[in-house]
C-alpha positions in Angstrom: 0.0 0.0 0.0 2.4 2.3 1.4 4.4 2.0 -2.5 1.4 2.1 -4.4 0.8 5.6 -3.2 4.6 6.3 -4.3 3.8 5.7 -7.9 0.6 7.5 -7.3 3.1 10.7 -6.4 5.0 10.0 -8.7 2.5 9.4 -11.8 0.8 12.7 -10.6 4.1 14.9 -10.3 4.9 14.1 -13.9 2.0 16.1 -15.1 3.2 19.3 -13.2 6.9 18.7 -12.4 10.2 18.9 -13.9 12.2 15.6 -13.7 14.5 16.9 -10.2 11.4 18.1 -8.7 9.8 14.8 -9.2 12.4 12.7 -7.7 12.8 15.0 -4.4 9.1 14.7 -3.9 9.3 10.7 -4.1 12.4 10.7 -2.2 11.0 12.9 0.5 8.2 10.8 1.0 10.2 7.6 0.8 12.2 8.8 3.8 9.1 9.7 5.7 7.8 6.0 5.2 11.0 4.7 6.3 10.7 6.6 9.4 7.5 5.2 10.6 8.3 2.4 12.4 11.6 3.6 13.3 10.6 6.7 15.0 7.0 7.4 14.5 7.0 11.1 16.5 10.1 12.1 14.3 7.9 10.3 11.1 5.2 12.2 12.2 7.2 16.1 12.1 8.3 15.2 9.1 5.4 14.5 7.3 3.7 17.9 8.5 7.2 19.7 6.9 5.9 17.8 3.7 2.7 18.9 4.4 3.2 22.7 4.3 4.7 22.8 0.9 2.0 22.2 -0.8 0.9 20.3 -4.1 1.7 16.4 -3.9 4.2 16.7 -1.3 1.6 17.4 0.9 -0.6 14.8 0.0 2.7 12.8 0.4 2.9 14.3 3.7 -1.0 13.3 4.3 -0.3 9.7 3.9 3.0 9.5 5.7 1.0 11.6 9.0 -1.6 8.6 8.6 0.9 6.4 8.7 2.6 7.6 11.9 -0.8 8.0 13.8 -1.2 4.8 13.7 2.2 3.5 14.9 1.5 5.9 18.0 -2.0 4.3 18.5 -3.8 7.4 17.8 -6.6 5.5 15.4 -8.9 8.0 15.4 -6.8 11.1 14.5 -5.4 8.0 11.7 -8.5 7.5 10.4 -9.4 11.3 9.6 -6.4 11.9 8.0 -6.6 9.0 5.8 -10.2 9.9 5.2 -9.1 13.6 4.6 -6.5 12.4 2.1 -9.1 10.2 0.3 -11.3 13.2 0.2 -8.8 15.5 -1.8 -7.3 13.0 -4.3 -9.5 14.2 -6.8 -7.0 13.3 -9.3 -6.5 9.9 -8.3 -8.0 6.5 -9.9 -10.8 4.9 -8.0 -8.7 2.3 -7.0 -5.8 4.1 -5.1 -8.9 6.6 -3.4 -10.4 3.0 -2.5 -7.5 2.3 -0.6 -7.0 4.9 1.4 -10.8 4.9 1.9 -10.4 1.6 3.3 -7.5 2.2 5.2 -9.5 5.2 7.0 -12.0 2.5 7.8 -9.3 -0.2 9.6 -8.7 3.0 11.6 -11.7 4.4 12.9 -12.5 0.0 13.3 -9.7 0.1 15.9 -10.9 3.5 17.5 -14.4 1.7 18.2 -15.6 4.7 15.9 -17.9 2.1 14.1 -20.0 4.6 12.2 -17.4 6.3 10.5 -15.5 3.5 9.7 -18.4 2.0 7.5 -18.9 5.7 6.4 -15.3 5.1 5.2 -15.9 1.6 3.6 -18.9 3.1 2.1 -17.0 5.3 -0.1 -14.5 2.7 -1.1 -17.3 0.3 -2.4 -19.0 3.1 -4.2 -15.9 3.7 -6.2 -15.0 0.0 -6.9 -18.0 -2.1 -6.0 -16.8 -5.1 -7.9 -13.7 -5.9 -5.7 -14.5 -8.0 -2.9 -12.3 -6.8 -0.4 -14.1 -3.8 0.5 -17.2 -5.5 1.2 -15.3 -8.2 3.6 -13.7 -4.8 4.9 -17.3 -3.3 6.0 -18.0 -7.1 7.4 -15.3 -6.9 9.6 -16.0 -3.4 10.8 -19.6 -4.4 11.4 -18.4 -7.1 13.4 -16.2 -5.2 15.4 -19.6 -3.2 16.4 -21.7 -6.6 16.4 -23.6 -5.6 13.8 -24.2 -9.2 13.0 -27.5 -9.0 10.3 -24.8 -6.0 7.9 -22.1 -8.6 8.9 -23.9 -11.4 6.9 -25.1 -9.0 4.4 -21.8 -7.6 3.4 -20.1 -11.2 3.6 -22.4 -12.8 1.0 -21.8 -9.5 -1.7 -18.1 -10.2 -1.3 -18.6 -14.3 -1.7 -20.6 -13.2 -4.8 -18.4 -11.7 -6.5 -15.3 -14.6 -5.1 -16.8 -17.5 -4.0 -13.5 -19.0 -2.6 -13.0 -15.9 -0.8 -11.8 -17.1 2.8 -12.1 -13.9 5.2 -15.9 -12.8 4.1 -16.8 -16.7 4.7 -15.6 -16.9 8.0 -17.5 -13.9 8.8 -20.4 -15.4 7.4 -20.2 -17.9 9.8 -19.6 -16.3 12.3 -22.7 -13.9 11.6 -25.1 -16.9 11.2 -23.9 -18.8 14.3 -24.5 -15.2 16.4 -28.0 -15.2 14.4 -28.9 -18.5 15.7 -28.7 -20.5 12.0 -25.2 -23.1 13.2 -26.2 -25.2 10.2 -25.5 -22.4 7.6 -22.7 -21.6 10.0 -21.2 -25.1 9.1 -21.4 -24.9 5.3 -18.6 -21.8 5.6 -17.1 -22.8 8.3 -16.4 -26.4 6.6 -15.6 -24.9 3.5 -12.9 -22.4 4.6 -11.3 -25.6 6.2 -11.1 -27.1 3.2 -9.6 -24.6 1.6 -7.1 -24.0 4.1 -7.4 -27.1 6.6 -4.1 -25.3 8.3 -5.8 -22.2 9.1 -5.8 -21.2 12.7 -9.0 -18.8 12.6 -11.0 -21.9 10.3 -10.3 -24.2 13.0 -10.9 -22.0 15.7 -14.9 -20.8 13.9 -15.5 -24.3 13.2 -14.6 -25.6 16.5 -17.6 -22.7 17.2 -19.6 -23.6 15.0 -19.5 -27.2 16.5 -20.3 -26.1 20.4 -23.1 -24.4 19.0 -24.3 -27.5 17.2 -23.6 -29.2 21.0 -21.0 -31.4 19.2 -18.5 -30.6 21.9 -15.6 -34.0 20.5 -15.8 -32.1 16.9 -15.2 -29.1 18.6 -12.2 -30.0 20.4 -10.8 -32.0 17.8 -10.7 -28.7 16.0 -9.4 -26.9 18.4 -6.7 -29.6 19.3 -5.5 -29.2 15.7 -5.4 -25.8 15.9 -3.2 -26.1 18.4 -1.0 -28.2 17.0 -0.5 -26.2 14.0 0.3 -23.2 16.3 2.8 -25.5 17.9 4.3 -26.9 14.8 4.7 -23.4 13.0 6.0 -21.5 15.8 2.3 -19.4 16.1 1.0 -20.0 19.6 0.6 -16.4 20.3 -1.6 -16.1 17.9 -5.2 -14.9 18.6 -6.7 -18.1 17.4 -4.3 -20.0 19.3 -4.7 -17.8 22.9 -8.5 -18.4 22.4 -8.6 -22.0 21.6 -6.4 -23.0 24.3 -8.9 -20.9 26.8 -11.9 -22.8 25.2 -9.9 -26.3 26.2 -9.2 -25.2 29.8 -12.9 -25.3 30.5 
């Protein structure tokens, strides 16, 4: 992401800039991203520099700020900048606004700022509504917020358009078994194993899926896997892992 909106600054300048000019303004920027998770504050100073001079350094500048917030886990302030950035590229394909769009969304998600952040993903699918990822984007934000009926919604338009799409059909799941429907629950939730029958958060919704269906064996054969595979490739701090191994303790 953080290079595709490089060549953005760089496709752009090229309409208004001298050749130099150019490559200082991608440089600049370059340095900036390099700086984030080094030294977000000093990241963050010198993306406001950018900022004041104007034309696409400062949009440069915009993303890098962005950038920065979010390494100092500031998510809300993140998310308006990326919005604000997403706002002004008027001169930018749908695609890289879609993107930043979407980043603005992740943010606010992680700020509990629910509303915007599907205000956020709104704008993103409006611009590219025939890429799936934006739709399991507003999923996951509606989970987040437990918005389980948009979850469900938002997961089937993204299996639409990819059927084999493995995020949106975990969501799925996961909406239907909140809902109250298991069996529709286990149709995903089988499926994304299949796909990926190594996949720590597959096992994990599946194992779900399976207390909610009072098949408590199934469920900790699942979950026993999932541990295993944690084990095996070094993962066991990973979410999936942390919460199976609680769900085997009781």
């Amino acid at each position: 992401m953080k290079r595709i909106f490089a060549l953005f600054l760089i496709l752009a300048a090229s309409l208004i800039a001298p050749a130099a000019l150019q490559a200082q303004e991608a440089a600049d920027y370059d340095a900036c991203l390099a700086l984030v998770e080094r030294d977000a504050e000093a990241a963050l100073g010198m993306a406001r520099t950018l900022k004041l001079r104007g034309g696409e350094e400062e949009a440069g500048g915009m993303h890098c700020e962005a950038l920065a917030l979010m390494q100092l886990d500031r998510p809300a302030d993140a998310g308006t900048a990326f919005f604000d950035l997403a706002e002004r590229m008027l001169r930018a394909d749908d695609a890289l606004r879609s993107q930043i769009y979407a980043q603005a969304g992740d943010a606010w998600a992680i700020a509990g700022a629910s509303k915007l952040a599907v205000k956020a993903y709104d704008n993103a699918i409006a611009r590219m509504p025939e890429d799936p990822t934006y739709y399991a984007g507003r999923a996951r934000v509606k989970a987040i917020a437990e918005e389980w009926e948009g979850v469900r919604d938002d997961a089937a338009e993204a299996l639409a358009l990819d059927p084999n799409y493995p995020d949106p059909m975990l969501l799925r799941s996961a909406a239907n078994r909140k809902l109250g429907y298991p069996n529709a629950s286990l149709v995903d939730a089988n499926h994304a194993v299949e796909l990926n029958p190594h996949s720590l958060d597959a096992l994990l919704e599946r194992g779900l899926v399976h207390m909610a269906l009072d098949d408590k064996a199934s469920a900790w054969n699942d979950w026993s896997a999932l541990l295993r595979y944690a084990e095996e490739t070094g993962r066991l701090d990973h979410p999936a892992a942390v919460a199976a191994k609680t769900y085997l303790a009781q």
